[in-house]
DRENDO-1510 file (C-alpha; in Angstrom, 1 decimal, always signed):
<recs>
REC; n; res; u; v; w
REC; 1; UNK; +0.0; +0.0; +0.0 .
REC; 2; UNK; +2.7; +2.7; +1.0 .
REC; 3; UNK; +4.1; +1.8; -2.9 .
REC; 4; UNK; +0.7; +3.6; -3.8 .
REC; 5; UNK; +1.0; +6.4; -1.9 .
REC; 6; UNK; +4.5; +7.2; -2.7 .
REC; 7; UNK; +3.5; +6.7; -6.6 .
REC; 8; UNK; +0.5; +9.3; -5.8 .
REC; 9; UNK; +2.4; +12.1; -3.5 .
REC; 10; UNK; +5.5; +11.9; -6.4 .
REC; 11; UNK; +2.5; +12.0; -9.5 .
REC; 12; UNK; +1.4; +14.9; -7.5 .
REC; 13; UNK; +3.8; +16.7; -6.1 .
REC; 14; UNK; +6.8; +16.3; -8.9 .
REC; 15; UNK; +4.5; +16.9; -12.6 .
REC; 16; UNK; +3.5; +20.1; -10.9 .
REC; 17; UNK; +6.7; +21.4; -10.0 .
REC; 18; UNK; +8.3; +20.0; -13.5 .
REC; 19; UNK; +5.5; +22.0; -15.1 .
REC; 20; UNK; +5.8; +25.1; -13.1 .
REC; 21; UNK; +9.4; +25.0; -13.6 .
REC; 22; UNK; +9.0; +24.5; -17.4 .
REC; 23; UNK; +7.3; +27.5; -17.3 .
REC; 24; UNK; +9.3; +29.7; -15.2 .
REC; 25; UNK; +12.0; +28.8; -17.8 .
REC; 26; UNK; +9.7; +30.3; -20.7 .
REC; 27; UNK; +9.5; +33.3; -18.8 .
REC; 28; UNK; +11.3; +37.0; -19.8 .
REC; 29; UNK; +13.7; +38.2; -17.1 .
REC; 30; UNK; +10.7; +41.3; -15.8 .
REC; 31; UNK; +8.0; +38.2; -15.6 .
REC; 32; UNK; +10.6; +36.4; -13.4 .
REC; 33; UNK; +11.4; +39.2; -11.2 .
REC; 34; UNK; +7.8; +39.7; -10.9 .
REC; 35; UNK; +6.8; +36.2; -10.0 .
REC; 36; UNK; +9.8; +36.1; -7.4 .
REC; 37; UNK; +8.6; +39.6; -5.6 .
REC; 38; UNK; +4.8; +37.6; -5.3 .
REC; 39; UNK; +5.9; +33.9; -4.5 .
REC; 40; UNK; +8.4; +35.6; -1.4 .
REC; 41; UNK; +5.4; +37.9; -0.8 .
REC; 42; UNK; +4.2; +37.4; +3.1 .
REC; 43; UNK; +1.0; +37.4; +1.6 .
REC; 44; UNK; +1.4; +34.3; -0.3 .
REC; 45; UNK; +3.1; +32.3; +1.9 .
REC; 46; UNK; +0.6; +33.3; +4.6 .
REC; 47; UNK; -2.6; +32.0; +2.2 .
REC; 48; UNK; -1.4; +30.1; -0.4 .
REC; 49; UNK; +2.0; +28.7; +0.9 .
REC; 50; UNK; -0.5; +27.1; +4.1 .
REC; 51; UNK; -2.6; +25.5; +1.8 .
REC; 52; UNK; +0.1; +24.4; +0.0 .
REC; 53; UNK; +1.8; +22.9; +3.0 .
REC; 54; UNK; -1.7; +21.4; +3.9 .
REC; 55; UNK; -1.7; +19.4; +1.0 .
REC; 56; UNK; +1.6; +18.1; +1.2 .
REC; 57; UNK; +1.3; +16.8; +4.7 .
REC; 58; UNK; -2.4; +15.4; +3.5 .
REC; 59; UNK; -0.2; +13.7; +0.9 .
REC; 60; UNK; +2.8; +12.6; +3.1 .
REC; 61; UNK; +0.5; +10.8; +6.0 .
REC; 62; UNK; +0.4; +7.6; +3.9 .
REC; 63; UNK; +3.4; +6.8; +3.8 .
REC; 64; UNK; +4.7; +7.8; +7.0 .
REC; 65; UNK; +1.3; +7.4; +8.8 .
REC; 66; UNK; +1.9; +9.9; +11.4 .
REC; 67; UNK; -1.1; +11.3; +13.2 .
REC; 68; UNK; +0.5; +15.0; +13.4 .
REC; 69; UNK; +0.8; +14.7; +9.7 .
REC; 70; UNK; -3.3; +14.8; +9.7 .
REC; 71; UNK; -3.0; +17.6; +12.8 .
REC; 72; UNK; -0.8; +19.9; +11.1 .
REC; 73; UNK; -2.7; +19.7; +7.8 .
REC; 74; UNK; -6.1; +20.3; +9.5 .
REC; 75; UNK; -4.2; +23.1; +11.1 .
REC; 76; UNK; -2.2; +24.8; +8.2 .
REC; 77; UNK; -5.0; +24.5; +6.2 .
REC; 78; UNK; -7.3; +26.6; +8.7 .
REC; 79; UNK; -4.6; +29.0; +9.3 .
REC; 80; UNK; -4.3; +29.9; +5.5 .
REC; 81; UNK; -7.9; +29.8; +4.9 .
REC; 82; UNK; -8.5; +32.4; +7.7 .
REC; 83; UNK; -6.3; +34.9; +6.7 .
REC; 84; UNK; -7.2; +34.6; +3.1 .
REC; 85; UNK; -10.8; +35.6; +4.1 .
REC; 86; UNK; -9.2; +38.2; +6.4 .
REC; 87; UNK; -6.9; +39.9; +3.1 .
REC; 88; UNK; -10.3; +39.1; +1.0 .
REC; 89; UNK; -12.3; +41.1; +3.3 .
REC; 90; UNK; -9.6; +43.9; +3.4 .
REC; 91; UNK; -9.0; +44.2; -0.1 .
REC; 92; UNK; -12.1; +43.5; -1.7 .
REC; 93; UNK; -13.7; +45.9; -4.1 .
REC; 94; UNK; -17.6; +44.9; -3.2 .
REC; 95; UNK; -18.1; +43.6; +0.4 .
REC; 96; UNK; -21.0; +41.0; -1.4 .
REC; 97; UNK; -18.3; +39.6; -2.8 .
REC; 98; UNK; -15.9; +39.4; +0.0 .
REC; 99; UNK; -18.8; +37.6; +1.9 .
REC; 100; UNK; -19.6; +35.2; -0.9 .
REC; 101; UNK; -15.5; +34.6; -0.5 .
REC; 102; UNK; -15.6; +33.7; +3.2 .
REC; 103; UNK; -18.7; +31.7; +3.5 .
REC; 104; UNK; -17.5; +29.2; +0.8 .
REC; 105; UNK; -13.9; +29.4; +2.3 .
REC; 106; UNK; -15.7; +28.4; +6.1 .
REC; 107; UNK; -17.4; +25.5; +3.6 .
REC; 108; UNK; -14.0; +24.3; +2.4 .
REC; 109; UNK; -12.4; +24.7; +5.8 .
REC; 110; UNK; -15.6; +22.4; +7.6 .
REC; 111; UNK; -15.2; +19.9; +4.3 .
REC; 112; UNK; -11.4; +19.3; +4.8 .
REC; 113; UNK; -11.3; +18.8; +8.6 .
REC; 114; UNK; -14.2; +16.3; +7.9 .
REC; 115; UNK; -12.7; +14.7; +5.1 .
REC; 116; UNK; -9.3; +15.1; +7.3 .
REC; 117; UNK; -10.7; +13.3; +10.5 .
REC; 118; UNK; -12.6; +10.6; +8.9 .
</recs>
């Protein structure tokens, strides 16, 4: 079984990065610059870089079967989730919107700790 999951976590952890490295490769110097100054952004790695992270320990607690693994997905996952609906809320341009935004990000967050704790 743990031959499965390590064929899954590299499927989807390493044709991502190939392609995303593919691609940063195509790029002109001004588009790499630019995609540097938003990845190392505390923004990003605040929202996006949790998720992220979420989805890698998610990935990871098959093979290793580690409870924390599950614990600190759950938790990353939260974590970036809430303060993406907190920079939504900030920066949105219609606060209809920004509500829209948080309510189905409070959905996700109550699907994935279900579908986490299962």
């Amino acid at each position: 079984m743990k031959i499965v999951a390590i064929v899954r976590f590299l499927l989807i952890i390493v044709i991502p990065a190939f392609m995303m490295w593919r691609s940063y490769k195509k790029m002109g110097e001004e588009e790499r610059n630019d995609f540097m100054t938003e990845v190392t952004s505390k923004r990003f790695a605040a929202t996006y870089g949790l998720v992220a992270l979420s989805f890698i320990f998610i990935s990871l607690h098959p093979i290793f079967e580690f409870a924390w693994l599950k614990t600190g997905s759950a938790m990353f996952f939260s974590i970036g989730m809430i303060v993406n609906c907190v920079f939504v809320w900030l920066y949105a341009s219609s606060k209809w919107k920004a509500v829209l935004c948080i309510i189905s990000a409070l959905i996700g967050i109550v699907i994935f700790l279900w579908w986490v704790t299962k």
